[in-house]
N, C-alpha and C positions, 0 to 999 in steps of 0.2 A: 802769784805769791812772791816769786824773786823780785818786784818792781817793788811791791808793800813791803818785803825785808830791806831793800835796801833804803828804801824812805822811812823806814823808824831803826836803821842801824844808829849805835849809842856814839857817832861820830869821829866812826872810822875811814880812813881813804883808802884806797884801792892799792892793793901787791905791788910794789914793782919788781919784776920777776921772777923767778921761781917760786912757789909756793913752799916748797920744802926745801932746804939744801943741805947737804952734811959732809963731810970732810976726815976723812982717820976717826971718824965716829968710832968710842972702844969702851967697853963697859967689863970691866974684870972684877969680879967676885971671889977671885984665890982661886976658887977650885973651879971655877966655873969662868968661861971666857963666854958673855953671852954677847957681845957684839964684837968683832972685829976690825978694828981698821974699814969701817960703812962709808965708802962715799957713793951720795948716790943723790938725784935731782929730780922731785918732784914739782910738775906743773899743772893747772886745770884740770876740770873733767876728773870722771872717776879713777883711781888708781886703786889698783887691789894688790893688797900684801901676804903673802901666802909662804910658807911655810910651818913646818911639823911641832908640835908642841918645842917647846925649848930652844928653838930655831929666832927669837930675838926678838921676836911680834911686841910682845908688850914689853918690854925693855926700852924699846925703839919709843913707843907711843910714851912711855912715864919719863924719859929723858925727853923727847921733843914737847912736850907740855911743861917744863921745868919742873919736875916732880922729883927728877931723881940726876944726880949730877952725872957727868960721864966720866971714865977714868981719864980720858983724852980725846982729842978730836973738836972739832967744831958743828954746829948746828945752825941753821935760823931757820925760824918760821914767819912766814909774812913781813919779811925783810926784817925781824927782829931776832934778836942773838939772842937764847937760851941760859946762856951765861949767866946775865944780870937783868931780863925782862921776862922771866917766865910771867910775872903777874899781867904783865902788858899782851902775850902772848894767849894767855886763857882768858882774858876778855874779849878776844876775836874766835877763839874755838869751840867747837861745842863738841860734846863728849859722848859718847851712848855706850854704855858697859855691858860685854859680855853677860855678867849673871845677874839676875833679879835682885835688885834692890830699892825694891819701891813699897813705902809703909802699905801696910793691908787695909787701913781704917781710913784712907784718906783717898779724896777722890781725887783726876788726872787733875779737874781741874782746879784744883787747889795747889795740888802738889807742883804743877809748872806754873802755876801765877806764883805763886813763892820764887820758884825757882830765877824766873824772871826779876824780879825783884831785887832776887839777891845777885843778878847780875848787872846791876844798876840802872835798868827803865823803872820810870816813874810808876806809881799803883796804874794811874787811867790804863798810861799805855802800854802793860803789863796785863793788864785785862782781856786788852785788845789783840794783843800779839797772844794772849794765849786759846782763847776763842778763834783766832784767825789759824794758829798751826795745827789747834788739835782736828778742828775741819777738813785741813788738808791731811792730816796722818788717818782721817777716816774714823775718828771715836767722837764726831760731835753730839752726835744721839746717846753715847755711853758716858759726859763727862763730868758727869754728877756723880757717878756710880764708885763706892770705893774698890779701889784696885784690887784687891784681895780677893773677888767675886771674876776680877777678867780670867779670859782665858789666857791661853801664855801667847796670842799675836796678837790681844789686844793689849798685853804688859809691852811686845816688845814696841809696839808703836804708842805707849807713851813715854817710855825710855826715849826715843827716836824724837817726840813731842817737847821732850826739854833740851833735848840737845842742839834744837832749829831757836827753841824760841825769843832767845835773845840777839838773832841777826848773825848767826855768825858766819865769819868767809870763810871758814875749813873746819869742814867734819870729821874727826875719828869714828867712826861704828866697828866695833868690834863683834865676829859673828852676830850680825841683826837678825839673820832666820834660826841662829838656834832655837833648835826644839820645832820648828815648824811643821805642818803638815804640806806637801805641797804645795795647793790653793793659797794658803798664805803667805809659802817662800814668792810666789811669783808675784804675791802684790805687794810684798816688802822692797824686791827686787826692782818691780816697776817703780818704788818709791824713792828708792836709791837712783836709778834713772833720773828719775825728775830731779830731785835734788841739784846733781854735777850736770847736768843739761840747761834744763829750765830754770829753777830759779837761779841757776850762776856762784852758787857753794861749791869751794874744792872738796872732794870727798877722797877719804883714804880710807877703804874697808878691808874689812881682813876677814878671810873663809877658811877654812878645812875642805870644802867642798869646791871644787877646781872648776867643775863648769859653771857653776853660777858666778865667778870672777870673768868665764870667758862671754857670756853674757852681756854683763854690766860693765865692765871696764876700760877707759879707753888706753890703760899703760898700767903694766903689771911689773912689781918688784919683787922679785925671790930671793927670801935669804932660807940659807943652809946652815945650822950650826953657827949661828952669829955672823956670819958670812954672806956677800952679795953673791949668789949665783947668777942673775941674769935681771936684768932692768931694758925694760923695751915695749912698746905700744906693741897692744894686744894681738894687734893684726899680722905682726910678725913672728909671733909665737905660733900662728895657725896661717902660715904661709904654706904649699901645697905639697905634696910630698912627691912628686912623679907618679904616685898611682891612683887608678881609677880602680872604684870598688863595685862589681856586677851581680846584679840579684836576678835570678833566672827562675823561671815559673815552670812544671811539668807533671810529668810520672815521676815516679821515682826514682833518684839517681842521674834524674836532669841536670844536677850543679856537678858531677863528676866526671858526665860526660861533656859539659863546656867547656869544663879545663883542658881538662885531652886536649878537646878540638883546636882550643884558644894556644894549647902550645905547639901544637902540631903548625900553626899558622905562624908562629914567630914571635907569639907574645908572652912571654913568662909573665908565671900566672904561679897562687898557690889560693888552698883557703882560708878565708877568714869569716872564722866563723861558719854562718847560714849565708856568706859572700863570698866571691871570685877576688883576688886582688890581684889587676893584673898591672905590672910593671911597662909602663910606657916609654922610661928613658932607655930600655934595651931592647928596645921594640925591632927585631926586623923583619915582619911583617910587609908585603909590600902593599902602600895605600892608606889611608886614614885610618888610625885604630880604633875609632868609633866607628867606622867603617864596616872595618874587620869582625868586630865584634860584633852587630847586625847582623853581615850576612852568616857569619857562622850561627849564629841564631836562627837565621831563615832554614837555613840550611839541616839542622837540626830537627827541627819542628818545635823548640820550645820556645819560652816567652821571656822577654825584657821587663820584669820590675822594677828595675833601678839601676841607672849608672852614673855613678857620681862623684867625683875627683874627690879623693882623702886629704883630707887638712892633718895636720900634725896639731897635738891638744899643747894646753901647758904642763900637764901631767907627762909628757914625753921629755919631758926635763930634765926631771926628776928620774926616771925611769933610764935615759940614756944616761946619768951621772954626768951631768951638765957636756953632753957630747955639741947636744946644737947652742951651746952659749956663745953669743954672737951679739955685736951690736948695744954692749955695755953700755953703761951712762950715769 
């Protein structure tokens, strides 16, 4: 699909550089400071935007689409200025709105061949690109049918259906799995995958729900209260925490008596949960502390479930009040 989108794109060239870029981005309402002084640098691949209702998400997306002017600060998208080309700007972007707004009496496939159309490919090739995405978004069998009868993951993938079909180099999707069931979040998710992978579209999504960014994303931006808290690829956000987390099999009382044993040997340990977390950087244990943790296992007579080094989430962000902010951008 990325090779057919870029051979019926409506005659645009390629980014040079950053996909998104912003500068003392500042959006003041009087009573309300909903962006702050935003500098921040988006590139390829998917990028998830994540913060609390109120927190600047769509603020950010209605100023970078030229929608909505900023009080100060600068913006470009695909090296164009917000300024004086939002028009030039929403003909490269495609858009998928948080809440349902798609006529009930009209089928997907009308309603994105129009759409098409009105984002200037020709009727043929408006037909074709739109038989060609709703295929990939998985409602080729449904796109006769009027929307008003879908369920809500087949509304939100034809939302997702207009927002690919005129070729565009960068996505906004706004929560795409709401309302989902799970079965559906993980193939909307895998759709978003493809998307900033495969076909070669910048994606910038925005969730409420923190692990499905940690998933799909390869660079995540948090704002706080109109505020950057932290901007950094995803793998840095779940870099390793010094502890391993131990799941132990027995009679009863088996996880209580590991710990004992586990600090009696030198490993500070507490629990988490139905787990052991034991602290490895203050390990003085003498000898391997997967080691250590075996044999005290042997030793015991009970059994190893699980031992598995704990990642820090991006919800740990949030939760330390931006303790691990690190690595801005």
């Amino acid at each position: 699909m990325g090779d057919h989108l870029a051979a019926t794109a409506t005659g645009t060239t390629a980014a040079v550089g950053p996909v998104i870029t912003t500068s003392g981005l500042t959006k003041d309402y009087g009573t309300v400071l909903a962006l702050d002084t935003l500098d921040v640098v988006i590139g390829d691949g998917v990028t998830g935007l994540v913060g609390a209702n109120g927190a600047g998400k769509s603020t950010l997306i209605k100023i970078l689409l030229g929608l909505l002017a900023p009080s100060r600060g600068t913006a470009r998208v695909l090296g164009l200025d917000i300024a004086g080309q939002g028009e030039a700007i929403r003909r490269q972007v495609g858009y998928m709105p948080e809440h349902d707004c798609l006529p009930p009496d009209v089928s997907a496939s009308d309603f994105v061949n129009h759409l098409a159309q009105m984002s200037g490919l020709p009727r043929p090739a408006a037909r074709e690109r739109t038989a060609d995405v709703l295929r990939h978004v998985g409602l080729a069998e449904e796109r006769y049918r009027p929307m008003g009868g879908y369920s809500t993951g087949m509304k939100q993938r034809a939302k997702l259906a207009q927002a690919l079909v005129h070729d565009p180099r960068l996505v906004f999707l706004d929560e795409p799995t709401n309302g989902l069931d799970p079965a559906a979040r993980d193939d909307m998710l895998h759709l978003v995958q493809r998307i900033g992978h495969d076909f070669g579209i910048a994606v910038l999504v925005t969730s409420h729900l923190l692990g499905e960014l940690e998933r799909v994303s390869d660079h995540v931006v948090i704002l706080d209260s109109g505020r950057l808290l932290r901007s950094s690829a995803t793998t840095e956000f779940l870099d390793t925490t010094g502890t391993l987390l131990v799941e132990v099999i027995g009679e009863t009382g088996a996880q209580d008596r590991m710990g004992n044993a586990l600090a009696e040997a030198g490993l500070p340990c507490w629990p988490q949960g139905h787990l052991i977390a034991v602290d490895t950087t203050r390990s003085t244990a003498a000898g391997d502390v997967h080691d250590v943790i075996r044999d005290v296992a042997v030793d015991l007579g009970v059994g190893l479930a699980r031992l598995q080094v704990d990642h820090r989430r991006i919800e740990d962000v949030f939760r330390d009040g931006g303790e691990h902010v690190v690595g801005t951008s």
